[in-house]
C-alpha positions as MATLAB code, in Angstrom:
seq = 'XXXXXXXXXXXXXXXXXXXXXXXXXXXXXXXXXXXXXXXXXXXXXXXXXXXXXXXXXXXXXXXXXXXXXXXXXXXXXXXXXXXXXXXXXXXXXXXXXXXXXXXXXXXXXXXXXXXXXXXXXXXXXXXXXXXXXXXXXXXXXXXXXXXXXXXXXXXXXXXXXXXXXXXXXXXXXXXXXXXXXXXXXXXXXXXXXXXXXXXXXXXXXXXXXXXXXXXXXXXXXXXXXXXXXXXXXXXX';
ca = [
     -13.978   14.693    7.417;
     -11.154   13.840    4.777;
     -11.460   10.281    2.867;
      -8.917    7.853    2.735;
      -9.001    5.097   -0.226;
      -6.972    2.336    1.027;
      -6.288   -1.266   -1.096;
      -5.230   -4.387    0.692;
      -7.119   -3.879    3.755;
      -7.869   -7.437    4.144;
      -3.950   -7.329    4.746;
      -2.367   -7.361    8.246;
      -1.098   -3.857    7.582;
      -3.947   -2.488    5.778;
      -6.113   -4.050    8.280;
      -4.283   -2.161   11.224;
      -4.182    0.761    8.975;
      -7.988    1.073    8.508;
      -9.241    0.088   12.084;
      -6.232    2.663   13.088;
      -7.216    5.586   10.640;
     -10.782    5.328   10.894;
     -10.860    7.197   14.268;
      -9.885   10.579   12.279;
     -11.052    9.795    8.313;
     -13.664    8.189    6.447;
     -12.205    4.917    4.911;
     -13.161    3.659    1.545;
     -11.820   -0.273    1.912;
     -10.710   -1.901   -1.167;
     -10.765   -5.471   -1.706;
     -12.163   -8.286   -4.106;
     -14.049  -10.338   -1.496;
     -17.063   -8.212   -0.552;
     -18.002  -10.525    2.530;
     -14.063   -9.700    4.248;
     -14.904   -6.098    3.522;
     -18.247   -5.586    5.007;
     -16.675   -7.839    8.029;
     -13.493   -4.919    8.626;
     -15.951   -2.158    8.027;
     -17.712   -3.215   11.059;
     -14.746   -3.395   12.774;
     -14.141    0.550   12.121;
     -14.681    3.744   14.492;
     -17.064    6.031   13.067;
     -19.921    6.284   10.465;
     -20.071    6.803    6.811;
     -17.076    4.359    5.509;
     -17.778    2.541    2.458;
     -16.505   -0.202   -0.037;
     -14.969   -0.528   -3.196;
     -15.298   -3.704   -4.332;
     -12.866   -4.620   -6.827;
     -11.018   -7.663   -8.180;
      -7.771   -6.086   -9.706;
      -6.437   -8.573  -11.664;
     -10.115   -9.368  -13.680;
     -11.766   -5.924  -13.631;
     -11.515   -2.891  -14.938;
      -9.981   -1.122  -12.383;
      -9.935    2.754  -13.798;
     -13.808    2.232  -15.057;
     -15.227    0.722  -11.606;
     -13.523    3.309   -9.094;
     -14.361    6.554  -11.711;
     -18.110    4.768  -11.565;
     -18.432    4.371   -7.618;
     -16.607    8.011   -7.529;
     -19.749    9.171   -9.372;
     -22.305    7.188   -7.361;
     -21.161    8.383   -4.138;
     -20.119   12.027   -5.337;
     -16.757   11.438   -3.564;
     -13.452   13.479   -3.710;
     -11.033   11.253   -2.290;
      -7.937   13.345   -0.659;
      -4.855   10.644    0.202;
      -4.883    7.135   -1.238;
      -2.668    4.737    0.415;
      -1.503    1.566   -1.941;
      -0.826   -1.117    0.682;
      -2.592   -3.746   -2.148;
      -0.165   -5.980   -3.199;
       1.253   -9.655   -4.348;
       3.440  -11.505   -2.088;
       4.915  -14.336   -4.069;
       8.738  -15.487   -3.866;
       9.628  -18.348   -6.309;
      13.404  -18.997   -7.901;
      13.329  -17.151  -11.196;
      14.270  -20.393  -13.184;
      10.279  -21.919  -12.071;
       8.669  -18.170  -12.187;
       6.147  -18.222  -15.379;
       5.005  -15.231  -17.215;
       0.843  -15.540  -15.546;
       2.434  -15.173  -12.161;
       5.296  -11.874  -13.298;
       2.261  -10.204  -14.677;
       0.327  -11.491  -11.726;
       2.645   -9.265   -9.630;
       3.157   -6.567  -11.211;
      -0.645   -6.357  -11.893;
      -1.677   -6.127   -7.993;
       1.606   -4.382   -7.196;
       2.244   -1.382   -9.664;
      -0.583   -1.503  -12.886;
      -3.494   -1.316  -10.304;
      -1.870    1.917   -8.975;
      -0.767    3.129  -12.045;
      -5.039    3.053  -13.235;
      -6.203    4.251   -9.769;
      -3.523    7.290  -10.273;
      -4.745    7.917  -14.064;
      -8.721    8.353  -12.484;
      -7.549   10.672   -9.275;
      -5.384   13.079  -11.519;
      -8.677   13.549  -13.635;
      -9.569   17.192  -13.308;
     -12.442   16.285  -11.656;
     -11.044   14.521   -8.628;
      -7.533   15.807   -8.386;
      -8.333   19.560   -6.539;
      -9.182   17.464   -3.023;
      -6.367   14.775   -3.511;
      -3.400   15.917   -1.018;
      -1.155   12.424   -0.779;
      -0.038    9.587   -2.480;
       1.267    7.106   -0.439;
       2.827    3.854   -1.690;
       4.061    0.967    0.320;
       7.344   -0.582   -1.060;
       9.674   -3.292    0.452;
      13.123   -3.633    1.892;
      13.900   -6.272   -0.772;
      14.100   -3.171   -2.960;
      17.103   -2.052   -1.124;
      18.759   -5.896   -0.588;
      19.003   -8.504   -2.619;
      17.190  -12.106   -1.654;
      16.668  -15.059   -3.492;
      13.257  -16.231   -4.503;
      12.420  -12.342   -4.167;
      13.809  -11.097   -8.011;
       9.694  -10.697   -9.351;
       8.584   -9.138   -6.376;
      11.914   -7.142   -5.599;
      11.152   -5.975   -9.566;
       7.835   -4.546   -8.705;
       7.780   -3.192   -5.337;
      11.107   -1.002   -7.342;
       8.761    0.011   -9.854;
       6.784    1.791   -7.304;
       9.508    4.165   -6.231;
      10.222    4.763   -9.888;
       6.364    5.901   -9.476;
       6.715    8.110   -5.974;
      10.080    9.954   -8.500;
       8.101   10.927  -11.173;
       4.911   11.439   -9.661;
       5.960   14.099   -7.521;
       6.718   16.301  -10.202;
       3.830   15.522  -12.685;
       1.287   15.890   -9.656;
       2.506   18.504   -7.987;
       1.465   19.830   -5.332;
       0.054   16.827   -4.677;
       2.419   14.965   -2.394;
       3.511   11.533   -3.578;
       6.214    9.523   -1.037;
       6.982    5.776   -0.784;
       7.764    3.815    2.803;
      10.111    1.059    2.076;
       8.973   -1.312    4.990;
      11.384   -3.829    6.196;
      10.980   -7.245    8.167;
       7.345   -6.980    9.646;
       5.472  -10.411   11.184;
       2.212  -10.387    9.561;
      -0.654  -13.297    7.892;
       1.583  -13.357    4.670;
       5.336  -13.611    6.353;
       5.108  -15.299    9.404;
       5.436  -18.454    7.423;
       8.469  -17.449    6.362;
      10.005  -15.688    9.298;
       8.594  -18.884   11.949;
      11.556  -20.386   13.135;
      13.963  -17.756   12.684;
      13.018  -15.388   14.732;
      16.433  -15.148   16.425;
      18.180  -15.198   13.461;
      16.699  -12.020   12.087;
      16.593  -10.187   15.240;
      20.415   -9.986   15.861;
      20.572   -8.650   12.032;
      17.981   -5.902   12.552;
      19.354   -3.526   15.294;
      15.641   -2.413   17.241;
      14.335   -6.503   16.110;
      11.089   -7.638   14.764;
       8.365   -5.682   14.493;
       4.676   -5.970   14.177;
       1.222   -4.506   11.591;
       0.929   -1.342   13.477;
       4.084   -0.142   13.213;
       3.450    1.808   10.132;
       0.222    3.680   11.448;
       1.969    6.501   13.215;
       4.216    7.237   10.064;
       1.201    7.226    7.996;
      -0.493    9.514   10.384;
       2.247   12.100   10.617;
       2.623   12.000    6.605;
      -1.316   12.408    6.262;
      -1.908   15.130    9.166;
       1.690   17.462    9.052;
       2.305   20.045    6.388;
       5.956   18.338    5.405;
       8.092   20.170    2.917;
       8.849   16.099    1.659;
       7.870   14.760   -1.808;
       9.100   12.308   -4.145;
      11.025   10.779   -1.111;
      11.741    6.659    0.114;
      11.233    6.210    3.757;
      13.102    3.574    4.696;
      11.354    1.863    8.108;
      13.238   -1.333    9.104;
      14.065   -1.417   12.795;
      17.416   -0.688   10.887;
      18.806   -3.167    9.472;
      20.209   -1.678    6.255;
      22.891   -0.196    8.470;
      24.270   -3.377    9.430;
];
């Protein structure tokens, strides 16, 4: 059975993701609170998942995963970056703590987990890297400049990646207007509003698992590539 290391599973997508994924791979779950982990990983199909427990913005992130790598005697073959920071603020009030904050959880974490999977140890079983990117990347918003910043620096990553890592496959979904824990308390309200701007409407936390699945299971001649999934609305 192929592993899966997943971050922000205690996220509405990564949640859906895991519970979804763990019918056909063994799911290492990522997180900082240990008690919401051991909670999802009951939650899972199968045996033999485990935890990384891991605060990214305090820890050491490349010297914790390489040591539970070691413990475990892992090789981990696709890692999925759904972790991330979702914080909109008008640039003139954003303060330094909360840019790096960002940027931190959303690109720097990836960037160390990246630097311990290429190690020659662990990089002959790694087959996919798959980062999770935004439509705010594509379409300007206010209040989203910080996080529109580093969700772009991730496709900057999926570019270059695919060539230094190759054949390792390394491809970035650019998700649009989903309802999850973190947006709904931006998107209550206007429901209507956004659903006669995004041609197939709204959409929901599982909408991504399929993708996922077909970029994990099919032998794609695709790498280096921005898969834009928003129900369509940058055609409009």
């Amino acid at each position: 059975m192929e592993t899966i290391l997943l971050t922000g599973v205690t996220s509405s997508i990564g949640e859906e993701l895991a519970l979804f994924l763990s019918k056909k791979y063994r799911i290492i779950l990522s997180g900082r609170d240990n008690n919401k982990l051991l909670n999802q990983s009951n939650k899972l199909y199968g045996e033999n998942h485990l935890i990384w427990c891991c605060d990214f913005i305090n820890e050491n992130i490349s010297e914790s995963l390489e040591s539970f790598l070691r413990k475990f005697e892992i090789k981990i073959n696709h890692f999925l970056h759904v972790g991330g920071d979702f914080s909109i603020s008008p640039i003139r009030l954003q303060k330094k703590e909360n840019t790096l904050k960002s940027f931190q959880v959303n690109v720097f974490s990836a960037i160390e987990i990246i630097s311990v999977l290429s190690k020659k140890e662990f990089k002959s079983e790694l087959k996919n890297i798959l980062f999770f990117s935004s439509i705010s990347t594509k379409r300007g918003k206010a209040g989203y400049a910080v996080y529109a910043a580093a969700k772009s620096a991730l496709i900057g990553l999926t570019k270059s990646l695919a060539i230094e890592l190759n054949p390792i496959k390394v491809n970035c979904l650019v998700i649009g207007a989903v309802v999850t824990k973190t947006t709904e308390f931006i998107i209550k309200g206007i429901e209507e509003t956004l659903n006669s701007h995004i041609p197939l409407g709204l959409s929901n936390s599982s909408v991504l698992n399929e993708w996922v699945l077909f970029l994990l299971e099919k032998d794609i001649w695709m790498t280096g590539q921005e898969v834009i999934i928003d129900g369509g609305a940058t055609v409009l």
